[in-house]
C-alpha positions as MATLAB code, in Angstrom:
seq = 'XXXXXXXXXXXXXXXXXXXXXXXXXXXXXXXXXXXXXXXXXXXXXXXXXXXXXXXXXXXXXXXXXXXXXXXXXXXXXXXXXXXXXXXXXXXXXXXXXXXXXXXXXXXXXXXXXXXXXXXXXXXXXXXXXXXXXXXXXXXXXXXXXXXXXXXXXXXXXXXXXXXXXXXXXXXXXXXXXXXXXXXXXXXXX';
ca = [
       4.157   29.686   16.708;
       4.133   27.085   13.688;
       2.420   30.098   11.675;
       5.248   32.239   12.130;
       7.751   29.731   11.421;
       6.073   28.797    8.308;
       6.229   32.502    7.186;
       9.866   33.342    7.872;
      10.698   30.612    6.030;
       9.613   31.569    2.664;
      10.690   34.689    3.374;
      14.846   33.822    4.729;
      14.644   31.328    1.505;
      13.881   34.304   -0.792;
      16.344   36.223    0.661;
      19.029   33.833    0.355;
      18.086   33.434   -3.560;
      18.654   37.271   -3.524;
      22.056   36.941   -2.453;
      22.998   34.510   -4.448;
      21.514   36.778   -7.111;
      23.555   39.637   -6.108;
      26.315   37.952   -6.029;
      26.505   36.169   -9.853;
      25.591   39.411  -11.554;
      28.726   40.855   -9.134;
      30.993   37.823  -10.637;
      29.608   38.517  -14.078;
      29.718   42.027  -14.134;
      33.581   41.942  -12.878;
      34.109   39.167  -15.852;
      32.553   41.483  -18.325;
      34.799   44.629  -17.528;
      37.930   42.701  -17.374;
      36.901   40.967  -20.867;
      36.528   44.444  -22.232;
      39.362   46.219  -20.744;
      42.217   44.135  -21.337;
      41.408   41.465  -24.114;
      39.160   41.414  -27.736;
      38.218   38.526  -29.667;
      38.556   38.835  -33.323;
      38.370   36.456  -36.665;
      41.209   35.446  -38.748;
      39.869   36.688  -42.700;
      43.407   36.675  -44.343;
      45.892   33.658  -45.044;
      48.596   36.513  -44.843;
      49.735   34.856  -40.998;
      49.225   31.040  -42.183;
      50.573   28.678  -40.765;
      50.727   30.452  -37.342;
      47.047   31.447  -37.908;
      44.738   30.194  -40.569;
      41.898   31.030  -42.066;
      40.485   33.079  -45.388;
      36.499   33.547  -44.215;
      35.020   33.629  -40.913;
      33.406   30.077  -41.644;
      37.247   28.801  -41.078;
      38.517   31.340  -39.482;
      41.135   30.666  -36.275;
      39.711   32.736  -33.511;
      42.192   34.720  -31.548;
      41.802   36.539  -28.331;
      44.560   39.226  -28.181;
      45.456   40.554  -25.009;
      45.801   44.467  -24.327;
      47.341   44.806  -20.782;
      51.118   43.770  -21.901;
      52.028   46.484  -23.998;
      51.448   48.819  -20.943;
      53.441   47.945  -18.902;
      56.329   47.135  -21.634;
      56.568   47.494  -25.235;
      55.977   45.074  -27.878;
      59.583   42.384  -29.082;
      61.094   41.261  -31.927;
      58.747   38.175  -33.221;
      56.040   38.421  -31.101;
      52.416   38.434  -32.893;
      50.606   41.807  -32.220;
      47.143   43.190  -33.295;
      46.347   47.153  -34.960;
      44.190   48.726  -36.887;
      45.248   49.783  -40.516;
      44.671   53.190  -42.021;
      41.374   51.539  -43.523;
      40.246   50.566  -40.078;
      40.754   46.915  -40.681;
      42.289   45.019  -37.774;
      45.186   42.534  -38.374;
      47.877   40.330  -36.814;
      51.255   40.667  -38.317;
      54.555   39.856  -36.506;
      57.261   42.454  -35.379;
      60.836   41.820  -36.992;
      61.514   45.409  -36.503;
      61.660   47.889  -33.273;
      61.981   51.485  -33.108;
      65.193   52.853  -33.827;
      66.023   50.020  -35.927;
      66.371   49.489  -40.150;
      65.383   45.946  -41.481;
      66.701   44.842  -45.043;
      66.120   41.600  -46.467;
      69.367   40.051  -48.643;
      68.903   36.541  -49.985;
      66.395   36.020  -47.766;
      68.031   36.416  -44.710;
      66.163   39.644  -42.525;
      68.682   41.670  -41.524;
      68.185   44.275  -37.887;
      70.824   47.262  -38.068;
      73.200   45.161  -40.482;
      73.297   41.996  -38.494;
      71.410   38.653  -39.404;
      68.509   38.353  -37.366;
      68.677   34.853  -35.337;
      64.755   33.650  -35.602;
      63.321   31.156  -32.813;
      63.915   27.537  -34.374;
      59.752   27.033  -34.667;
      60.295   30.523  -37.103;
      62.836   29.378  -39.297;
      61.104   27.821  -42.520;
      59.347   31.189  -42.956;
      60.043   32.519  -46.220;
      60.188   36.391  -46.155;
      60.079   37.888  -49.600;
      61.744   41.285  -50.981;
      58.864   43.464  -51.949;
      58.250   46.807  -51.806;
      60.270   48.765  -49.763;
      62.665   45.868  -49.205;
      63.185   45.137  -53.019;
      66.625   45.700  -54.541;
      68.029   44.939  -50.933;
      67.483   48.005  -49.634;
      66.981   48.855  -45.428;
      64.077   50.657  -44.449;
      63.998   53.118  -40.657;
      62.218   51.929  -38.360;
      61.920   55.342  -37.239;
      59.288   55.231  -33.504;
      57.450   52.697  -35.183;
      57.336   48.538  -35.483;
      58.278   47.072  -38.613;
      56.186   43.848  -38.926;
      55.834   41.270  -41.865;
      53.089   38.192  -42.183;
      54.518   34.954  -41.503;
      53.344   34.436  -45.340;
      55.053   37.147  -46.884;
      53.710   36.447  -50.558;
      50.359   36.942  -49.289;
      50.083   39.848  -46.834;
      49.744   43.882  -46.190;
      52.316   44.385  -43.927;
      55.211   47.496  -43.759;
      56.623   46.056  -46.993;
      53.722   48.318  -48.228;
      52.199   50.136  -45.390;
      55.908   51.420  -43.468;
      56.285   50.702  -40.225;
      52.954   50.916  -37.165;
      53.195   53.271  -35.228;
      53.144   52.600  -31.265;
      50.014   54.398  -30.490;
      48.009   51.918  -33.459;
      49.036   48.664  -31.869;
      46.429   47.441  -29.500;
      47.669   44.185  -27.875;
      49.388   40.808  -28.710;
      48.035   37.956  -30.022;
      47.760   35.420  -26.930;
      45.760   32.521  -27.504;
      43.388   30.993  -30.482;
      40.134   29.825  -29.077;
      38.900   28.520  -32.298;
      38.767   25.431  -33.710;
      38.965   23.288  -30.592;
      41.802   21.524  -32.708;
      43.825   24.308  -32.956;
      43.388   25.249  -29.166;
      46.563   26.845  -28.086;
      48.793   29.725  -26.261;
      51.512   31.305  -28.883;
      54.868   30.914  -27.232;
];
């Protein structure tokens, strides 16, 4: 009877090991599809967001994981950081100042929504947004269905200035945390 002890044993230990097997690729197969179907990690290349994010290389770039499941079930707000793809194919993080149905000027550098000052979060206010391209001379630019959206570094950055507004269907999720560097660990508010 020792013999057949000594043989289930082996074989009740294996099967346990298979279990546990089963169930970590389980865990990270479900980890992997939710990583892929609602978030994307991407580099930092362009100064054109500094100081929100930094970085002009991937050696010091931040590291920001955007997050895709928001925008459907809502659509994107004034001053909130969101990620698209330009015409080129390049993806970028610019911030919205600018919703459908709305014009955006920019007098004295004040950004103006539909004629009215636009009040900006108090962490927003020493960004400097400059008058060029389509919002030189003071003029207001539609909105039209898309988002009008500027870099927090306006002197540096490819945003509707040049490009016009995105349109919905090219944003692909909001900017939600920067993994990288460890020192610049953090959730945008």
């Amino acid at each position: 009877m020792r013999n057949a002890e000594r043989g289930s044993l082996p074989r009740t230990l294996l099967r346990r090991l298979f279990g546990w097997g089963e169930r970590c690729f389980a865990v990270i197969g479900l980890i992997l599809t939710v990583y892929h179907t609602g978030f994307q990690l991407s580099p930092v290349v362009s100064p054109s967001m500094a100081p929100t994010l930094q970085g002009t290389s991937r050696q010091d770039a931040d590291w920001l994981l955007i997050e895709k499941w928001t925008y459907r079930f809502r659509r994107p707000e004034r001053w909130e950081v969101v990620s698209f793809h330009t015409d080129w194919g390049f993806q970028v993080a610019k911030r919205v100042v600018g919703l459908p149905g709305e014009s955006v000027a920019l007098t004295s550098g004040i950004l103006h929504v539909n004629g009215v000052a636009a009040e900006r979060p108090p962490a927003l206010e020493a960004i400097d947004y400059l008058a060029y391209g389509n919002l030189h001379g003071n003029r207001s630019v539609d909105c039209g269905d898309g988002y009008y959206v500027l870099g927090d570094d306006s002197k540096d950055s490819e945003d509707s200035r040049f490009e016009g507004p995105v349109p919905t269907h090219r944003i692909e999720g909001r900017a939600w945390l920067i993994v990288w560097p460890l020192e610049r660990f953090g959730r945008f508010g």
